[in-house]
Backbone as JSON, one array per atom type, in Angstrom:
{
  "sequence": "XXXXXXXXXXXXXXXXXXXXXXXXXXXXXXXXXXXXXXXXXXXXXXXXXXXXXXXXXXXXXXXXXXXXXXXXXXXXXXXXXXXXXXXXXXXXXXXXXXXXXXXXXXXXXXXXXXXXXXXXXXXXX",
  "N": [[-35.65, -1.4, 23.74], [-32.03, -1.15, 22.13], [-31.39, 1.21, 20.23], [-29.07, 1.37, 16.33], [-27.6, 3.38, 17.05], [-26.57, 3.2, 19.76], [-25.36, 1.03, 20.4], [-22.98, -0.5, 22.0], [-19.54, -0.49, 21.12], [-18.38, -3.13, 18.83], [-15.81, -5.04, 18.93], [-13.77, -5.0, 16.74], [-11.78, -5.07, 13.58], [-9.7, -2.21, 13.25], [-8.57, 0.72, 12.16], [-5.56, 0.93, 10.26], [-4.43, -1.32, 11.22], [-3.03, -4.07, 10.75], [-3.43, -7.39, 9.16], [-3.04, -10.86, 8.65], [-4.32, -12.14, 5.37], [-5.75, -14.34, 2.41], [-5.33, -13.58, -0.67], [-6.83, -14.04, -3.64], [-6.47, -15.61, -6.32], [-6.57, -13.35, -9.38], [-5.86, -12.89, -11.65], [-3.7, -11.35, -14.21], [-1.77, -8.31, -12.85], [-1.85, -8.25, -10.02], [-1.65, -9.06, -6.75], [-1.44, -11.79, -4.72], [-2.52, -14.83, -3.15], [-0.82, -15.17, 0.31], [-0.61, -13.22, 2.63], [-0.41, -10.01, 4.26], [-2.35, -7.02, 5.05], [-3.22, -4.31, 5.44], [-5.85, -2.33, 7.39], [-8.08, 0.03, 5.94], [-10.47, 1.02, 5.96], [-12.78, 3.29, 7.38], [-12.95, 3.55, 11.37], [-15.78, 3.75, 11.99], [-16.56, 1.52, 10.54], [-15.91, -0.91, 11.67], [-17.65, -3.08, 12.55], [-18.64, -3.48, 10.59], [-19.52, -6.36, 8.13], [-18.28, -7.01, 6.23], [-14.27, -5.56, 5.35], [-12.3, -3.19, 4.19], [-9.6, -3.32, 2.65], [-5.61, -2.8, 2.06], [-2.97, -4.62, 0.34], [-0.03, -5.5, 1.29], [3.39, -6.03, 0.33], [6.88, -7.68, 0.03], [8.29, -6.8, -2.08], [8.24, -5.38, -4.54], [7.56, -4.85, -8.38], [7.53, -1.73, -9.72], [8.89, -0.6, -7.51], [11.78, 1.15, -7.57], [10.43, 2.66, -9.02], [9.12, 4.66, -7.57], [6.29, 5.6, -7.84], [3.07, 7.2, -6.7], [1.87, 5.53, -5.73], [2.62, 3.54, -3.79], [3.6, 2.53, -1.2], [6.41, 2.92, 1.21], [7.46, 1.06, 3.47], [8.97, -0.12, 7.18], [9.85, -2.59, 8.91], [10.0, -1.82, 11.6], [7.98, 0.08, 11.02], [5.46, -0.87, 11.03], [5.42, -3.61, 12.78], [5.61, -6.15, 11.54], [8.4, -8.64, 10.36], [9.7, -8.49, 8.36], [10.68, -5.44, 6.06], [8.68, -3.42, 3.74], [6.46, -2.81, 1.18], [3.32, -1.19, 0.84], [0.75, -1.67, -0.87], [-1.21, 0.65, -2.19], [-2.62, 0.72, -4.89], [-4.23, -1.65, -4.69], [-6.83, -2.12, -3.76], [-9.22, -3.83, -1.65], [-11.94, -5.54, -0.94], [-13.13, -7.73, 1.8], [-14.7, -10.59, 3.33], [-15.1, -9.88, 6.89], [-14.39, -11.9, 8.85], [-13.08, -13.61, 7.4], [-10.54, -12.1, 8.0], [-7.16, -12.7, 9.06], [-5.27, -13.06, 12.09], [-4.2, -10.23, 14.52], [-1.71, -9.0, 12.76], [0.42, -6.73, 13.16], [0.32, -3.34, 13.68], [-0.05, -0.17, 11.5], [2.06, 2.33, 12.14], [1.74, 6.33, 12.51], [2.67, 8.0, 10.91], [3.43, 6.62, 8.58], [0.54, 5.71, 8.11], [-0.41, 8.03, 7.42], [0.89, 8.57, 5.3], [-0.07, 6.68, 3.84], [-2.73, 7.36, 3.54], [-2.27, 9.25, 1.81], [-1.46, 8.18, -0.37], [-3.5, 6.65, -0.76], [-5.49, 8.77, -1.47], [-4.76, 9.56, -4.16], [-4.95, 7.61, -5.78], [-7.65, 7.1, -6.02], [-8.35, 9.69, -6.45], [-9.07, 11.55, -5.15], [-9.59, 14.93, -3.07]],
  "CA": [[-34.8, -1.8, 22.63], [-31.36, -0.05, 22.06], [-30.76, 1.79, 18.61], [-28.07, 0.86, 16.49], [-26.56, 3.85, 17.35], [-26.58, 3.38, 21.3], [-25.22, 0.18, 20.8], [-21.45, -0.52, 22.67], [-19.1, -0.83, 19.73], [-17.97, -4.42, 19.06], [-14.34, -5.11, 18.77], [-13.42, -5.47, 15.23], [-10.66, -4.25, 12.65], [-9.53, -0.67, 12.95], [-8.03, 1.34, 10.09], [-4.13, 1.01, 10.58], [-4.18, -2.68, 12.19], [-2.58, -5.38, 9.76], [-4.06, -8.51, 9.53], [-3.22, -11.88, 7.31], [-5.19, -12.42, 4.15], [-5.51, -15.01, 1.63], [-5.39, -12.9, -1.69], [-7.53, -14.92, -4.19], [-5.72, -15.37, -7.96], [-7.66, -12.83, -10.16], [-5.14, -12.92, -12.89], [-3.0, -10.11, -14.18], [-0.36, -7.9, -11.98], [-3.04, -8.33, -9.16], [-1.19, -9.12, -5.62], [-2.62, -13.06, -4.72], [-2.01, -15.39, -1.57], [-1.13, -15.03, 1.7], [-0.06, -11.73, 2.35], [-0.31, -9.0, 5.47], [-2.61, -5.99, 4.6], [-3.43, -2.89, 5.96], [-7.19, -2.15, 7.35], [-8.08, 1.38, 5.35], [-11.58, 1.62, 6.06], [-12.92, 3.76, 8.8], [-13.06, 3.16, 12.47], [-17.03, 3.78, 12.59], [-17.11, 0.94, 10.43], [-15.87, -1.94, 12.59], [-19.28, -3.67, 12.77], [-19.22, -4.53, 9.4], [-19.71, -7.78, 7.86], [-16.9, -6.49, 5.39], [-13.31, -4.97, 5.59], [-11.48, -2.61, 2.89], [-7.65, -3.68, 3.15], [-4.77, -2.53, 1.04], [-1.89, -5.37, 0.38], [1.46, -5.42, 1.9], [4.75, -7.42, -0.2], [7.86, -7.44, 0.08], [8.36, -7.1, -3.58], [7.26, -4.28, -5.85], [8.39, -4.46, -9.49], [7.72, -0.61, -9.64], [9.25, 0.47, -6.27], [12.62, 2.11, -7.99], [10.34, 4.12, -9.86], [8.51, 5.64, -6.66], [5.02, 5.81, -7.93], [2.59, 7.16, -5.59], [0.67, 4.56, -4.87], [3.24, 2.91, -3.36], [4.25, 3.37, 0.54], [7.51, 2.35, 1.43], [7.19, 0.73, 5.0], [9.92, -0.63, 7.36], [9.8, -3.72, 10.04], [9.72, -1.05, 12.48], [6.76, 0.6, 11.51], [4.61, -2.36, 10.68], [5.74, -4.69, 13.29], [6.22, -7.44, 10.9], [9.65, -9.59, 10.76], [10.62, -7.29, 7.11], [10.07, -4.38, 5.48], [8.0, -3.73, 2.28], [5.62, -1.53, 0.41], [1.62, -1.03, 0.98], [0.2, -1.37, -2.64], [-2.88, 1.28, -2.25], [-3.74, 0.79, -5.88], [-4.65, -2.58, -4.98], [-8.06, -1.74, -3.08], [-9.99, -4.92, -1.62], [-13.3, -5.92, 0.16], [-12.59, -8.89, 2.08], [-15.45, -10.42, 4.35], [-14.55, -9.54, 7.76], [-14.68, -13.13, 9.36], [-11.61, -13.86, 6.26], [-9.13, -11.82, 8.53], [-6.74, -14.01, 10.08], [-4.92, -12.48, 13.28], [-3.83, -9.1, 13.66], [-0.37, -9.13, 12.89], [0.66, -5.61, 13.42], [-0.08, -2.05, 13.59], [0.98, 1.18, 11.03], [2.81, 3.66, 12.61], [0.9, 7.35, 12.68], [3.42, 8.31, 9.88], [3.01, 5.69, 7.29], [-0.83, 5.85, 7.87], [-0.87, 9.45, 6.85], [1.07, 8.58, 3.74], [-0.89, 5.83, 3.13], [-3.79, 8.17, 3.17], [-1.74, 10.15, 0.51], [-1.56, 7.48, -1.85], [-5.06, 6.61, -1.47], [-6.79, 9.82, -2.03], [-3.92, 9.68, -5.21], [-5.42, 6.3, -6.62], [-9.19, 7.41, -5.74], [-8.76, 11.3, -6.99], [-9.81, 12.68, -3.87], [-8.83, 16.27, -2.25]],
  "C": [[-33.73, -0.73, 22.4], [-31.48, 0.19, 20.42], [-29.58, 1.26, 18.43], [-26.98, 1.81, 17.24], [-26.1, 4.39, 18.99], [-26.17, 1.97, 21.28], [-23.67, 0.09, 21.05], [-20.7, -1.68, 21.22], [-18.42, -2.18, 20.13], [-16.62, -4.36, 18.73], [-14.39, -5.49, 17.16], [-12.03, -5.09, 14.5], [-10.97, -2.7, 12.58], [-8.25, -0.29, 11.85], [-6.47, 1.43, 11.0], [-3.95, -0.35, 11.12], [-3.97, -3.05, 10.91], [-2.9, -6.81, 10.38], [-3.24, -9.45, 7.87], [-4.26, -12.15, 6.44], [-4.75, -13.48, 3.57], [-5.96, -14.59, 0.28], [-5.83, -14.04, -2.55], [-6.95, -14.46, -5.94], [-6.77, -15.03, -8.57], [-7.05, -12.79, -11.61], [-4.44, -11.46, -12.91], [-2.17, -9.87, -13.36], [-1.06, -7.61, -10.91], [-2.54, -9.46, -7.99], [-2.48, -11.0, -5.45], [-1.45, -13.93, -3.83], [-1.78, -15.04, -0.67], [-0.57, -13.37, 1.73], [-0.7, -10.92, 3.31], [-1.18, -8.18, 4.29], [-3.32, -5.18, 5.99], [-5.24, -2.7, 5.85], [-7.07, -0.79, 6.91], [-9.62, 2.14, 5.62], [-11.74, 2.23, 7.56], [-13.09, 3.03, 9.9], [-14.95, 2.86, 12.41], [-17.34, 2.62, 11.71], [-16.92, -0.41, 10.63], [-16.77, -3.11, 12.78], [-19.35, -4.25, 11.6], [-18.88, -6.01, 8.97], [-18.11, -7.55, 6.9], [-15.49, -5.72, 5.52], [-13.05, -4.43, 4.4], [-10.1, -2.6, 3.42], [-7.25, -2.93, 1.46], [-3.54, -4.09, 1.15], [-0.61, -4.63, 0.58], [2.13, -6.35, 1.08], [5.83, -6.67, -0.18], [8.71, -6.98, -0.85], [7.24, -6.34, -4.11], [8.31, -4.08, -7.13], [8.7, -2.76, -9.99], [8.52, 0.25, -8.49], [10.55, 1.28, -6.67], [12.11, 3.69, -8.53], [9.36, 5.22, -8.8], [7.36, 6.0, -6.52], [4.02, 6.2, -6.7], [1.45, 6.99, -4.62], [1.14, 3.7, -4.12], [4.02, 2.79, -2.22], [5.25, 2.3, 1.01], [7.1, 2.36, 3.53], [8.21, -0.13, 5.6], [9.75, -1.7, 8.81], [9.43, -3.0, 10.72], [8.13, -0.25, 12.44], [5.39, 0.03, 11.27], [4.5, -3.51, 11.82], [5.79, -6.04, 12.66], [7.82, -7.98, 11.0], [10.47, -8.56, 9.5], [10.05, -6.48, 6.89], [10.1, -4.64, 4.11], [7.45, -2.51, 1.76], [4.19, -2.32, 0.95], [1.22, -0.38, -0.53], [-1.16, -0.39, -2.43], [-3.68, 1.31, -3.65], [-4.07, -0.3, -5.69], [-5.57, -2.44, -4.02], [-8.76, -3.45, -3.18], [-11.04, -4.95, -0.8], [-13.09, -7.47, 0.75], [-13.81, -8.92, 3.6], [-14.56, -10.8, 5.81], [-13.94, -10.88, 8.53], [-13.28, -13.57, 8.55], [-10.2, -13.09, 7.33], [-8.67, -12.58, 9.13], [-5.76, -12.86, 11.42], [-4.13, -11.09, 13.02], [-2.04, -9.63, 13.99], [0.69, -7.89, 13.38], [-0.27, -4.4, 13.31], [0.86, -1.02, 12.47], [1.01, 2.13, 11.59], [1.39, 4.94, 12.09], [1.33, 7.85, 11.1], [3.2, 7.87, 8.71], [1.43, 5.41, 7.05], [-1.14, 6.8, 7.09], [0.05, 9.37, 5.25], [0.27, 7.25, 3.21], [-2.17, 6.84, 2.26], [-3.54, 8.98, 2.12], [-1.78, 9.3, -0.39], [-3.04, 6.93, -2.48], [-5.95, 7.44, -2.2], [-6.22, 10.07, -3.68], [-4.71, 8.95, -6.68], [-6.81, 6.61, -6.74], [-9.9, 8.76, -6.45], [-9.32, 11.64, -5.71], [-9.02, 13.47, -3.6], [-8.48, 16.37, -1.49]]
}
């Protein structure tokens, strides 16, 4: 019998791949419908039944004011068709099986500020 941890990793969502979602109306200023997001959770956890995404729109009523939860991202480093923002205060669990195709990748650059706005929204060091 193998262990889990001798077992050959399964293909899944890695952290920086963008995938389609269907954001579910929760009410409030709370991102909802279809909408590109950003995988955030680690690589080692691929396997899971679950994903942690951030939302992608094209459209941020705050983006003048710069906040920094808010990652300015451009066609180019997204591979999407426009450029937008990556909402990191909007943190989701979304079962894995729910992703719909990947649509792109984030750049090395905009990952590492992603990672800045998360640890921002989270309080981490």
């Amino acid at each position: 019998m193998v262990g889990l941890g001798n077992q050959p990793a399964m293909p899944g969502p890695r952290r920086g791949d963008i995938h389609f979602l269907v954001f579910r109306d929760v009410g409030g200023n709370v991102i909802f419908g279809p909408h590109p997001a950003v995988i955030v959770q680690a690589d080692r956890m691929s396997r899971s039944s679950t994903t942690l995404v951030v939302p992608l729109t094209s459209k941020v009523r705050s983006a003048d004011l710069a906040p920094p939860y808010i990652v300015r991202v451009t066609a180019r480093d997204t591979g999407l068709d426009r450029d937008g923002w990556v909402k990191a205060d909007q943190l989701f669990t979304f079962p894995t099986a729910e992703l719909g195709p990947r649509a792109g990748r984030l750049g090395a650059a905009r990952l590492a500020a992603l990672d800045a706005a998360l640890r921002f929204v989270l309080d981490l060091a």
